[in-house]
N, C-alpha and C positions, 0 to 999 in steps of 0.2 A: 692879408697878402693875396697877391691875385698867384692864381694857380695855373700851370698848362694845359693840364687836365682838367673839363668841365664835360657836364651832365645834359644832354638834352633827348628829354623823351627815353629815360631808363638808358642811351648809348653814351660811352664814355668816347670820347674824341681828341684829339689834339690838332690845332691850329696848325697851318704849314703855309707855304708861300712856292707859287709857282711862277719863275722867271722864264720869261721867253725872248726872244733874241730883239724883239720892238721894244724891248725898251719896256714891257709890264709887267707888273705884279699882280697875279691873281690869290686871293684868299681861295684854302681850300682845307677839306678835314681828313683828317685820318682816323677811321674805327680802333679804339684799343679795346681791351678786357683783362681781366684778371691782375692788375696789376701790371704790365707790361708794359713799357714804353720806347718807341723808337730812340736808339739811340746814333745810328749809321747806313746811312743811304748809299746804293753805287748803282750808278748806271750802269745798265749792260748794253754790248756790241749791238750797233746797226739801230732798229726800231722794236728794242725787246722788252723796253721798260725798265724797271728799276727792281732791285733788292733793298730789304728793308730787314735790319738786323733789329729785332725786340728785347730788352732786357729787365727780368725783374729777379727782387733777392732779397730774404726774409731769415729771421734766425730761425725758423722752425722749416722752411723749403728749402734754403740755401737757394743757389742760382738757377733759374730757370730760362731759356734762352728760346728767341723763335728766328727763323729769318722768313718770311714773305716775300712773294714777289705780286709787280705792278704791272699789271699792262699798258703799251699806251694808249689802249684805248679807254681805262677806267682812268688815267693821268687827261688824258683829254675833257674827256666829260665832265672828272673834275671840276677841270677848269673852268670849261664855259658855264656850269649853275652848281655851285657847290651845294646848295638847297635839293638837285636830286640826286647827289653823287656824293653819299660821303664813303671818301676809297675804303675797303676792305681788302688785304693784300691774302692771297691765295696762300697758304702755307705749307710749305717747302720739307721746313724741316724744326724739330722739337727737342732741344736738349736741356738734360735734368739732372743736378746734382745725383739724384737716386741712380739712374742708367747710366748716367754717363761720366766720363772727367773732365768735369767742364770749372770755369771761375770766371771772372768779372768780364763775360765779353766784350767791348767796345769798339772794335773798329770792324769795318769790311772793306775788301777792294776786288775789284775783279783782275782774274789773272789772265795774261796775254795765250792767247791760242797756241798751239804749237805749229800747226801748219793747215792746210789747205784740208786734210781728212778731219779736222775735230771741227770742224764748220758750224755742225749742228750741237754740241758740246760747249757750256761753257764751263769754265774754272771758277771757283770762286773763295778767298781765305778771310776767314773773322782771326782776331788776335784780341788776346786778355793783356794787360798789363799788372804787375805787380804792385805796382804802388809803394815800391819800397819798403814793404810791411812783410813779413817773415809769414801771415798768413794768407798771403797774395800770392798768386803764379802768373808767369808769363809763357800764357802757349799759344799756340798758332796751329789753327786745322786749315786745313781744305777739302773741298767738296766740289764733285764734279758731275753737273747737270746737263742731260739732255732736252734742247731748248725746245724740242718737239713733242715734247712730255709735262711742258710746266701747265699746270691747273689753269684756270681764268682766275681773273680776280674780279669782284663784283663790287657795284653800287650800293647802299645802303639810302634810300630817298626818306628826307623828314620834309614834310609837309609846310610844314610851320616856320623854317629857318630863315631869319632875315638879318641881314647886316646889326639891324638898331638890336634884335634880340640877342644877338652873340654881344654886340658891344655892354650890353646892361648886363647880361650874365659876365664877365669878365670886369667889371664892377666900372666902366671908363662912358663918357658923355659924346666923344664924338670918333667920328670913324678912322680920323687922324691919328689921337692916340691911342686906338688901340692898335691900328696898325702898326707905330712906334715900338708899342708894350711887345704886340708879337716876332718884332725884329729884335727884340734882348732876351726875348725868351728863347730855350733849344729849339728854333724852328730849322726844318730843313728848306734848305733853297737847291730846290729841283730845276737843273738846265733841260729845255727842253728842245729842241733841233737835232741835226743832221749827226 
């Protein structure tokens, strides 16, 4: 079975897709580690780039939680050569069964300003769902960042990365279907404009 997760040069990565308003789709990767995998993307106001909510969960860690943020300019570069930019989202923020009370994160959205003074200020809430399972919760945080303070996020450049090498590592012959395979797999589709 093909996986989303794959290995190149010791980085672990997942495939993503970056729309833009002409009408293309760029191939692009996303650095992971430790188990963690993006599960919910939001863009934030104006030209701030994106958040990226990470989830991982183990019988002996329980839930471990990340959110990231993108710039647009690591979202740009991206794009244009995913061979020198594989994104690494600056992290925000770290929640752990151990510290904190947390369960199955999955969503994020960005919350609407309140007015003209939170300018610099975003909001922003992740939510668990229960799952209908008695050991499941449904909570909803929020956190609220100062846009003037968020870290960069950085490039990770592989030397080596080409179209034919992702498609053969992903076990697929031509650039078609694996394009295909990465449109059924959990890819994000990142808008990119105004």
């Amino acid at each position: 079975p093909v996986q989303d997760i794959f290995l190149h040069q010791d980085k672990e990565m997942v495939p993503g897709w970056i729309y833009s308003f002409d009408g293309n789709f760029s191939l692009v990767y996303y650095e992971v580690e430790n188990g963690l995998r993006p599960v919910a993307m939001a863009r934030l106001p104006g030209k701030q780039g994106l958040l990226v909510l990470e989830r991982f969960w183990s019988a002996a860690t329980g839930n471990i939680l990340r959110v990231r943020h993108l710039s647009p300019e690591v979202l740009l570069r991206s794009q244009q050569d995913p061979s020198d930019c594989v994104m690494v989202g600056s992290l925000l923020a770290e929640l752990n069964n151990s510290q904190h009370n947390v369960d199955n994160f999955e969503g994020l959205a960005i919350l609407p300003r309140a007015g003209a003074e939170d300018e610099d200020r975003i909001e922003f809430a992740i939510i668990s769902d229960d799952n209908y399972s008695p050991r499941q919760r449904t909570l909803l945080f929020s956190f609220r960042v100062d846009v003037r303070l968020l870290p960069p996020a950085t490039c990770t450049p592989i030397t080596t990365l080409s179209t034919d090498q992702d498609v053969n590592q992903l076990g697929k012959k031509d650039g078609s279907t694996a394009q295909a395979l990465a449109l059924a797999m959990s890819i994000a589709f990142i808008v990119l404009g105004s």
